[in-house]
KOLBA-415242 format. One line per 3 residues: their letters; for each residue x, y, z of N, C-alpha, C, O. Coordinates in steps of 0.001 Angstrom, whole numbers. Atoms other than C-alpha are relative to their C-alpha. Layout:
a	X/Y/Z/X/Y/Z/X/Y/Z/X/Y/Z; ...
% end
This chain:
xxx	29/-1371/489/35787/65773/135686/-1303/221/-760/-1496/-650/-1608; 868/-296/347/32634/67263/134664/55/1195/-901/1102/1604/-1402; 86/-1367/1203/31584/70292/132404/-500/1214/1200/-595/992/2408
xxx	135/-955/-384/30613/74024/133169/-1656/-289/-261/-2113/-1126/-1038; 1189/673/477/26753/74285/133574/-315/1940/-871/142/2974/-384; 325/-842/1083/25560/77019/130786/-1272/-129/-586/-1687/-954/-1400
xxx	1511/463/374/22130/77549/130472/-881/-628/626/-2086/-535/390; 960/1259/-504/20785/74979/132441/1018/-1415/-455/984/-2456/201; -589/1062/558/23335/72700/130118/1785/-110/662/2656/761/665
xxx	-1528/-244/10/26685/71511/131239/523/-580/-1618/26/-1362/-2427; -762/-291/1091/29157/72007/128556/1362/-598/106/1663/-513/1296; -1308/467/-415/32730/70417/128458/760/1349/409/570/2407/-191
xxx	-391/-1238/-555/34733/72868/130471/1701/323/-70/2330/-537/-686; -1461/-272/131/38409/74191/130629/964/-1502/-11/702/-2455/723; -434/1092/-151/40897/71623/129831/1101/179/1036/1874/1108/1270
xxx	-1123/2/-829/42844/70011/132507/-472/684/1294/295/1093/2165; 664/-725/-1069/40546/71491/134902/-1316/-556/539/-2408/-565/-30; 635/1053/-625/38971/69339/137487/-1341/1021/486/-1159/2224/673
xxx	1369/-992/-213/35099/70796/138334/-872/-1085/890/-840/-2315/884; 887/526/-867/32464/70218/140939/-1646/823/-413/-1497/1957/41; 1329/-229/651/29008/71243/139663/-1491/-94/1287/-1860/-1033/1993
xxx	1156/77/-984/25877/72353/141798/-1046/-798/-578/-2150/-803/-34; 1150/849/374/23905/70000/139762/546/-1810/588/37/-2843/1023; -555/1767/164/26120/66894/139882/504/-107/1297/487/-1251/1752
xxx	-947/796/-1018/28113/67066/143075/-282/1144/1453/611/1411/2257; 555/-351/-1322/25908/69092/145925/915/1814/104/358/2749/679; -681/-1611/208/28277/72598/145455/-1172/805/412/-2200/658/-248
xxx	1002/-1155/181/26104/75488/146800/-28/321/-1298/778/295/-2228; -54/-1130/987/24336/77434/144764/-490/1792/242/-1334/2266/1002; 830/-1468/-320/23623/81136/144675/-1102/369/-507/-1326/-102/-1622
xxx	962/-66/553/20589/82427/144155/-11/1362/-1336/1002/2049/-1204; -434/-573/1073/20362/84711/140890/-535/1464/56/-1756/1400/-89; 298/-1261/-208/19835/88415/141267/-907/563/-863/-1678/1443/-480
xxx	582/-541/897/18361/88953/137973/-188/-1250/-1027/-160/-2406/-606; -160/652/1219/18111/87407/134146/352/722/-822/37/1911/-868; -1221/-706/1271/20561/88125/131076/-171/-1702/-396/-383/-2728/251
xxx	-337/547/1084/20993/86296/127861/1457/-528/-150/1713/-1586/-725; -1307/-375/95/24732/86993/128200/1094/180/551/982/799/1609; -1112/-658/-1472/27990/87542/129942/959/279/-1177/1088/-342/-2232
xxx	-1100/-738/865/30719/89709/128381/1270/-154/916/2393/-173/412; -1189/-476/-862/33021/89943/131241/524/-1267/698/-327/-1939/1281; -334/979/-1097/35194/87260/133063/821/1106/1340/1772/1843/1080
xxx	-331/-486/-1059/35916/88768/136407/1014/-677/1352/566/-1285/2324; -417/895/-1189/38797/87504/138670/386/347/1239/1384/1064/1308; -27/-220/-1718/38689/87754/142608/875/-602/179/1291/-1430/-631
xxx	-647/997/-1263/40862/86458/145426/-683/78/1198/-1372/1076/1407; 531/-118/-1281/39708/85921/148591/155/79/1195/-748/-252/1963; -619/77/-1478/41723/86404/151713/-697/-782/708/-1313/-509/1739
xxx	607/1394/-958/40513/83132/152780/940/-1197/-128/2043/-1037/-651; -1496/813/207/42504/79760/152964/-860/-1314/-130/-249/-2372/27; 234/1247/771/39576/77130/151698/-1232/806/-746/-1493/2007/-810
xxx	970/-379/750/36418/76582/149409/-1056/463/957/-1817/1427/875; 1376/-170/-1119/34116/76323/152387/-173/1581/716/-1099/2370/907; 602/-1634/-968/35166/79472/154398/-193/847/-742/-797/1829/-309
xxx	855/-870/862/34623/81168/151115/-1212/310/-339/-1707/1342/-793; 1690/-64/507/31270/80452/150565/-744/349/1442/-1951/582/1384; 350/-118/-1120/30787/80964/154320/-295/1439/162/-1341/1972/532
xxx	623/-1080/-403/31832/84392/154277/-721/1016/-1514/-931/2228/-1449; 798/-573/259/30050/85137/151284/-1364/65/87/-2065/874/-521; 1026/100/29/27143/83945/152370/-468/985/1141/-1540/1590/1152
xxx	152/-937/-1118/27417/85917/155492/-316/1056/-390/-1223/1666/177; -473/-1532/506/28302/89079/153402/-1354/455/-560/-1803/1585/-365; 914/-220/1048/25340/88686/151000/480/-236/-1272/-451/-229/-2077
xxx	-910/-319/1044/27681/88587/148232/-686/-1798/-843/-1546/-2584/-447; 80/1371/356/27816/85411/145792/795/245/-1347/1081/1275/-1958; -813/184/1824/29648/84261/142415/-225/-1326/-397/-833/-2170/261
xxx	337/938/934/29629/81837/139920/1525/-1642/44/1477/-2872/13; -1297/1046/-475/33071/79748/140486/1339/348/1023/2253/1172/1060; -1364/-149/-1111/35383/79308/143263/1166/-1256/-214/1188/-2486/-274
xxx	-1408/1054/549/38899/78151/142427/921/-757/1148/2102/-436/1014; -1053/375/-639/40636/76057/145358/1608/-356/9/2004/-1255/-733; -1555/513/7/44463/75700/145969/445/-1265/-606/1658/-1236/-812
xxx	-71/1299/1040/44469/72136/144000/48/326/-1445/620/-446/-2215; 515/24/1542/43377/73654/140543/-1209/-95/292/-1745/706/-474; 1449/471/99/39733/72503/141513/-800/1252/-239/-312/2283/226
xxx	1017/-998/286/36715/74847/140312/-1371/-521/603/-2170/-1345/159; 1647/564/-679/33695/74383/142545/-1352/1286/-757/-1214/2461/-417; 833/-573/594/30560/75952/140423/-1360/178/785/-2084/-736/1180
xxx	951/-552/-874/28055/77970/142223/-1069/991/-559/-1472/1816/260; 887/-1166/1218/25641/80176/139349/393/-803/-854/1376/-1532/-986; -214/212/1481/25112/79452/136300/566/1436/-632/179/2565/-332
xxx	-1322/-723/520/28119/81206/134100/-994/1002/-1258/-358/1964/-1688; 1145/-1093/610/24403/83124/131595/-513/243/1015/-220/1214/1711; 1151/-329/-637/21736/82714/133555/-32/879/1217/-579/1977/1324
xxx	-91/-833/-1288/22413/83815/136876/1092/1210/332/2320/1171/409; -1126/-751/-283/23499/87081/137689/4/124/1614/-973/111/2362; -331/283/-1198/25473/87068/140897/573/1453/514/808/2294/-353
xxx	-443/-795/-97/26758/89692/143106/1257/-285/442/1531/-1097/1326; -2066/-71/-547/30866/90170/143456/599/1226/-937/1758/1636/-997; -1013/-905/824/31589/92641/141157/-424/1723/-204/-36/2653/-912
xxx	393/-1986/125/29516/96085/142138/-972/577/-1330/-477/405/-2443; 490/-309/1278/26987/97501/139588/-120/-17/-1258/-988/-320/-2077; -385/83/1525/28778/97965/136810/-149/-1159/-880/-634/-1312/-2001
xxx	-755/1453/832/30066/94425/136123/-1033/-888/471/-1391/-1745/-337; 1260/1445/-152/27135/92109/138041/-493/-136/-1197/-19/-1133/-1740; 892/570/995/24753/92160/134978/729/-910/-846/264/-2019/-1106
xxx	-426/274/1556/27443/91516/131957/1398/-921/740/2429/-1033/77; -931/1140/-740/29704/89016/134431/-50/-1189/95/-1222/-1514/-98; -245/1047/-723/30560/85853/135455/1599/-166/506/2517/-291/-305
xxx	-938/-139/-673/33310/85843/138197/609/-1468/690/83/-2581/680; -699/1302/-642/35723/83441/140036/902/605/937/1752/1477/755; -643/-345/-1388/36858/83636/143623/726/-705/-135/281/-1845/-261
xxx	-1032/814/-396/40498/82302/143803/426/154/1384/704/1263/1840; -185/74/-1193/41180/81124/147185/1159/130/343/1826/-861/46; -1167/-468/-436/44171/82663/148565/189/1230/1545/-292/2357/1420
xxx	-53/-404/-1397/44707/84138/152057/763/1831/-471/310/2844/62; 38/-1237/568/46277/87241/150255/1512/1051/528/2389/1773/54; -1401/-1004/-862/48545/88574/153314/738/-572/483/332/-1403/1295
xxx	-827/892/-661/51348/87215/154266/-178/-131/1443/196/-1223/1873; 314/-233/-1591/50377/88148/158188/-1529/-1550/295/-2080/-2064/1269; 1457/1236/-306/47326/85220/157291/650/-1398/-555/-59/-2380/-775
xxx	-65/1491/151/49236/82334/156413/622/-653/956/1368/-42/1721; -422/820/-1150/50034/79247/158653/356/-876/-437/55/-1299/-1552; -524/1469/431/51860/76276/158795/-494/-1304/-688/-1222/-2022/-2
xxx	654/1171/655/50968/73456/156368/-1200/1077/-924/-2417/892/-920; 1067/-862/1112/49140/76074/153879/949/-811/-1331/2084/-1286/-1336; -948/214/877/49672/75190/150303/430/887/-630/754/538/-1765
xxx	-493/-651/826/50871/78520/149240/1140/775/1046/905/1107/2208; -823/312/-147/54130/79176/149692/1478/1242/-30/2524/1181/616; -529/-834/190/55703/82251/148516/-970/1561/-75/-2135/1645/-466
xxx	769/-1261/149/54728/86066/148724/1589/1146/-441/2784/970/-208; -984/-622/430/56587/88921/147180/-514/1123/287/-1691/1287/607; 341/-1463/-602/57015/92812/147930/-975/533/-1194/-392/830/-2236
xxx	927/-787/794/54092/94244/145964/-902/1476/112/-2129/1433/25; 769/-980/207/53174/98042/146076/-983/456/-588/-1452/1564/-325; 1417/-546/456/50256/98165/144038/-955/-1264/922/-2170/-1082/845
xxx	700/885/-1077/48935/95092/146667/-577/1184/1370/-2/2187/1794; 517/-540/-1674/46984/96423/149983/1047/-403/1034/1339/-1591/1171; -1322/217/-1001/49719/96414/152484/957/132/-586/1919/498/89
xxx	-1604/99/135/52502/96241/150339/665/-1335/-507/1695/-1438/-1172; -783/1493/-110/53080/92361/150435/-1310/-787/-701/-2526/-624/-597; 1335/1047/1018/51074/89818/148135/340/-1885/233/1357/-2323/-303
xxx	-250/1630/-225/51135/85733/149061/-733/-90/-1727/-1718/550/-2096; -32/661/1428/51137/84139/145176/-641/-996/125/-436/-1826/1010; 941/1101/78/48395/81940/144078/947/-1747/-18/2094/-1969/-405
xxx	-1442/1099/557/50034/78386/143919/-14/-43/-1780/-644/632/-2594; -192/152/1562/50997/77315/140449/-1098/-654/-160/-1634/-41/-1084; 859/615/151/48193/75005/140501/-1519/1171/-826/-2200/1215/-1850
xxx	849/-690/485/45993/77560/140403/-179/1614/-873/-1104/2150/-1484; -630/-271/1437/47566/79745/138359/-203/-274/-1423/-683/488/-2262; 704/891/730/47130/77280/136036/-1382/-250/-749/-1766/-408/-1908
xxx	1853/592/-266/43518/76471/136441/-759/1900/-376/-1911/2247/-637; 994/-1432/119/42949/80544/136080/294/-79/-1881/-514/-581/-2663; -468/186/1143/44844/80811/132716/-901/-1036/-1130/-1050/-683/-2299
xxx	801/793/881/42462/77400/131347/-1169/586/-30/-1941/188/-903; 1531/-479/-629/39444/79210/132574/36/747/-1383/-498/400/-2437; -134/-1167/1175/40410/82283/130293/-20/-290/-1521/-619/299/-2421
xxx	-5/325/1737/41196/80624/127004/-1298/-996/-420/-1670/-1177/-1579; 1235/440/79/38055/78581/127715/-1097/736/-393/-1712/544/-1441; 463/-802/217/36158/81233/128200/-440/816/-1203/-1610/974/-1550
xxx	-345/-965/1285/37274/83574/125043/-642/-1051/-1239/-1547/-709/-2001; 261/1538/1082/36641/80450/122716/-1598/92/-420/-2019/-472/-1430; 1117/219/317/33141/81042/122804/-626/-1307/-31/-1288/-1614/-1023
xxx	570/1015/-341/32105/77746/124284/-1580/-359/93/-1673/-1545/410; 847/-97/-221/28853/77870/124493/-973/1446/-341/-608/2621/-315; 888/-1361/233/25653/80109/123600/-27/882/1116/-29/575/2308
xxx	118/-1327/-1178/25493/83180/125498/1310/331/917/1100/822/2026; -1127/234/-787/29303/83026/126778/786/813/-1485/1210/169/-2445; -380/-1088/768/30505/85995/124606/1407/712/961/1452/1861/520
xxx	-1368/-971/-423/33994/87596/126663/776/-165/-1173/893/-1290/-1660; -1112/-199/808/36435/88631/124163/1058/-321/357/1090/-284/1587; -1588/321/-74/40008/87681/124169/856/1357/209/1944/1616/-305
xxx	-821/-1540/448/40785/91525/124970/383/60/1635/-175/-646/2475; -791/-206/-911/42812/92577/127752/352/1671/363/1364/2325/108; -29/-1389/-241/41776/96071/129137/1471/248/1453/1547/1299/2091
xxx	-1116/-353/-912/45053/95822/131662/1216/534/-792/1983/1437/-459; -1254/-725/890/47535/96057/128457/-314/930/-324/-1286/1119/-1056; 293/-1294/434/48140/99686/128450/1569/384/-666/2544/364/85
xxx	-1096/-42/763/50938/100410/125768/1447/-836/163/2025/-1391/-771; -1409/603/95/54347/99010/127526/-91/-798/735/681/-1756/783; -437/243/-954/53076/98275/130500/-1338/-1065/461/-2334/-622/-112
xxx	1135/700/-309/50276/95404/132008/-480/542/1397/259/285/2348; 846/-733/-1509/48164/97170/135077/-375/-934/456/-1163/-1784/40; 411/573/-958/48348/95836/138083/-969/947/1100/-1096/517/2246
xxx	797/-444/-741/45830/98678/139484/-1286/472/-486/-1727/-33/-1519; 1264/-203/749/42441/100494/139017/443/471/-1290/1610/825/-1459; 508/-858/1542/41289/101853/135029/-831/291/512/-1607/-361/1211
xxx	844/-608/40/39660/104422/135072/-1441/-68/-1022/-2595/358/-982; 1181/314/1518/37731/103386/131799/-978/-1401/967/-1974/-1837/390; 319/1293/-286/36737/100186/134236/-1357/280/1012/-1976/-671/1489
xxx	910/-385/-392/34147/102044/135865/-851/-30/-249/-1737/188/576; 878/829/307/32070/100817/133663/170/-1308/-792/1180/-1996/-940; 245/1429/293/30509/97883/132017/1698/248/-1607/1951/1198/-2347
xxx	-1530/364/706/34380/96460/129862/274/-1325/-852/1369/-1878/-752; -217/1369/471/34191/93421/127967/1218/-177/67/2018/748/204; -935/608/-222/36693/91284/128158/504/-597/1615/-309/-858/2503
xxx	-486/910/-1314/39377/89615/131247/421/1206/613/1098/2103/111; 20/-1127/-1219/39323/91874/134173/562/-195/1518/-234/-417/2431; -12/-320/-1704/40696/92052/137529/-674/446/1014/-732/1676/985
xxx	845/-1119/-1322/38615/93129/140793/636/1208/-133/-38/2238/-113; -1002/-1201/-519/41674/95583/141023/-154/1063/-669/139/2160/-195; 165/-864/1332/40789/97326/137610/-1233/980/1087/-1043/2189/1226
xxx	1278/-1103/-639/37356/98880/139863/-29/-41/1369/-375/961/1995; 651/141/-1193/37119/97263/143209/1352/-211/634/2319/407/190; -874/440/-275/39511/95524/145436/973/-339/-527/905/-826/-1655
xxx	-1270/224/570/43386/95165/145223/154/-1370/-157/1188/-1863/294; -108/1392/730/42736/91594/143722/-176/-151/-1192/-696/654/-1965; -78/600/1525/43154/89569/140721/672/635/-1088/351/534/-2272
xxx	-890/-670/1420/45897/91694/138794/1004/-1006/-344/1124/-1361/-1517; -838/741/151/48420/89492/139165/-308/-1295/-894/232/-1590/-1960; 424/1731/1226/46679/85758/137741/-514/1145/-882/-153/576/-1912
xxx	608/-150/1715/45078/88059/134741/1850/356/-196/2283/-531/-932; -1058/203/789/48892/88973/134078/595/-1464/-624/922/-1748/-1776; -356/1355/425/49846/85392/134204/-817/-760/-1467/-441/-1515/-2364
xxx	733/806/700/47286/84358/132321/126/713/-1817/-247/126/-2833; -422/-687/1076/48402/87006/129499/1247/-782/-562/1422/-1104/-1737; -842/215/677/51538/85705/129608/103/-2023/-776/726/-2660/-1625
xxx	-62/1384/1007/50571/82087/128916/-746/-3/-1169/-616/-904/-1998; 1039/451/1160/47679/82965/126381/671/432/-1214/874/-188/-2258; -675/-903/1357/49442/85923/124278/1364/-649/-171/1887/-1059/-1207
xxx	-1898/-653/93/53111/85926/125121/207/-1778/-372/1225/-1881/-1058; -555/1595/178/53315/81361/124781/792/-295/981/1545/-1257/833; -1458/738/-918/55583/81024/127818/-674/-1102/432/-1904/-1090/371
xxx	-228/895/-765/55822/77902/129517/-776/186/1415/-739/1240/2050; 852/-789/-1497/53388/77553/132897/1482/585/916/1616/1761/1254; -1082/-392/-947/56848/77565/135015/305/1450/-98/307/2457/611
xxx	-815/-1679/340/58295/80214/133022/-799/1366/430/-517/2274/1211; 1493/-1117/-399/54972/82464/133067/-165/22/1227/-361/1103/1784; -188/-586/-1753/55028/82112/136627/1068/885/693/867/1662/1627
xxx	-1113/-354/-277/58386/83091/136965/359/1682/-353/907/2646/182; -125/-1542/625/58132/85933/134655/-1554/1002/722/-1736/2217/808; 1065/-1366/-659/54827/87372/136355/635/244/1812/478/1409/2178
xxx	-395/-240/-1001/56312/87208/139918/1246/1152/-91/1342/1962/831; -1668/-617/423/59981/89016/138498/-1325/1601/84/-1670/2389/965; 789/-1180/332/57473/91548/136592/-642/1354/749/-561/2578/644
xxx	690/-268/-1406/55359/92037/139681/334/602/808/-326/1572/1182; -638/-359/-973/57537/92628/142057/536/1291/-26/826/1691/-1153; -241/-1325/33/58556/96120/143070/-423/1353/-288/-57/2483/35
xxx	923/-889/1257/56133/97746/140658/-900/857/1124/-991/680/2338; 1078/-970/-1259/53483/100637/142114/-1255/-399/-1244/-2343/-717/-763; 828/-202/761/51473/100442/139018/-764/-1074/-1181/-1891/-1563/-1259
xxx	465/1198/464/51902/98065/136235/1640/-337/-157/2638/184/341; -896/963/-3/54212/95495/135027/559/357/-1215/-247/654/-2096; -302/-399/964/56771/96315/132463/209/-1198/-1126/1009/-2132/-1172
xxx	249/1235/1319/55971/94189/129384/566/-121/-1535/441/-1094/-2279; 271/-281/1057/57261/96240/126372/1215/-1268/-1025/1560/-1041/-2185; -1133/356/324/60021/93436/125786/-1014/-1306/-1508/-833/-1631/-2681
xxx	1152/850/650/56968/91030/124620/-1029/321/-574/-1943/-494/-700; 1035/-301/944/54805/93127/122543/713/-378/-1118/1923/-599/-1175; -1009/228/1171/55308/92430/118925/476/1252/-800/-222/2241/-1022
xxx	-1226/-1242/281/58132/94762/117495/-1054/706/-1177/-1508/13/-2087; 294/-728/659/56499/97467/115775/863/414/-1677/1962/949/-1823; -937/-11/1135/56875/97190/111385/616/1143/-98/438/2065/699
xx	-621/-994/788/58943/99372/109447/-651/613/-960/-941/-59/-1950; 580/-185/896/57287/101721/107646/435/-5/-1502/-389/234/-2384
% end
C-alpha cells in the first residue's frame, strides 16, 4: 500500500485503502490541463464500465481524464496529481477547483454479465433508465475512506471541506442542484451538474462519516433510502433533533 501523490509528494493515503501510484507502479497518467495551488472539490463519477483498464481506455478515447479510478476490489489506481494537475471529468465549473474519482461500475443492469463482482441493482428513478447496479461494498467502502481522508486536510493544497451540498433540509439529493452550476466546495456527485452518477456512494459515505452507521448497516440503509425515490433520500430521522427553545 502506498500513499496519494500531492504535489509531486506522496502522502500516506486513505486508511484501509490499497493504491497504485503513476510514480511507483506504471498507472497512466493524464496529462494536466492547467496549474492551481488547490483543490476544493472532491468529485465522484461512475463509469458504466466493468474494469480499470476499459476505463482509462475510454477516457482516453473521449479526451476526458481524472485523477483516481476506484476498481471493484477497493483498489484506487492514481492517474493526476490530486493539486497539481487539473484534469478534465467534471465540465468547466468544477475542472479547475477538483480532483475526481471514477468508480468502476457498469451502472445498468442491461450491462452486467456473468461472473461480474457486482451483484445487486435496485429500482431507482432519479438513475438514467430507472434501474441502478450498486457499487460493491468494497467499494463503497474505499469511497467513504477517500472522503474522510480527503476533508482532514492531509496535505498542503488539499482544502475540500467536510460540507455536503446534497443535504437539503430532510432530505439527501440524489439529483442535479441548481446552486451546483457552479464552482461548490465540498463532496459532490457528477449528478449534482452532469451525469446521473455518484449520488448514491456520496449518500453512503454521509451515512458512515456523519450519521456513524456500521459499513453493512450504511449500505443497507442507503440502498432502503434509495430505492423508489425520484429526487432525494429521506433522511430527516438522522438529523440531530432540533433544541428546545
Amino acid at each position: 500500500m502506498s500513499g496519494l501523490v500531492v504535489r509531486g509528494v506522496a502522502t500516506s493515503g486513505p486508511d484501509s485503502v490499497p493504491v497504485r501510484t503513476f510514480l511507483e507502479d506504471g498507472a497512466a497518467r493524464f496529462a494536466s490541463k492547467g496549474k492551481r495551488t488547490r483543490a476544493t472539490e472532491l468529485v465522484i463519477h461512475e463509469t458504466v464500465t466493468r474494469s480499470v483498464d476499459s476505463t482509462i481506455g475510454v477516457l482516453q478515447k473521449r479526451g476526458l481524464s481524472v485523477h483516481l479510478v476506484l476498481g471493484p476490489d477497493g483498489e484506487l489506481t492514481q492517474h493526476g496529481d490530486l493539486v497539481s494537475d487539473v484534469l478534465w471529468h467534471a465540465g468547466p465549473a468544477h475542472n479547475g477547483p477538483s480532483f475526481g474519482v471514477e468508480v468502476v461500475n457498469p451502472y445498468y443492469p442491461r450491462l452486467l454479465r456473468k461472473g461480474l463482482p457486482w451483484e445487486r441493482s435496485i429500482k431507482a428513478p432519479w438513475a438514467h433508465e430507472g434501474l441502478y447496479v450498486l457499487p460493491t461494498p468494497a467499494q463503497a467502502e474505499a469511497v467513504a475512506s477517500l472522503v474522510r481522508w480527503a476533508t482532514s486536510a492531509p496535505a498542503p493544497g488539499l482544502e475540500v471541506p467536510r460540507r455536503w451540498p446534497g443535504l437539503r433540509a430532510a432530505s439527501f439529493q440524489l439529483g442535479p442542484l441548481a446552486e451546483a452550476s457552479k464552482a461548490l466546495p465540498g463532496v459532490l456527485a457528477h449528478h449534482y451538474f452532469g451525469h446521473a452518477d455518484g449520488a448514491w456512494l456520496v449518500l453512503y459515505a454521509w451515512l458512515r462519516l456523519e450519521v456513524g452507521l456500521a459499513p453493512d448497516v450504511a449500505f443497507e440503509e442507503a440502498v432502503r433510502r434509495a430505492t423508489g425515490v425520484r429526487r432525494g433520500a429521506d433522511v430527516r430521522d438522522l438529523l440531530p433533533a432540533t433544541p428546545v427553545a
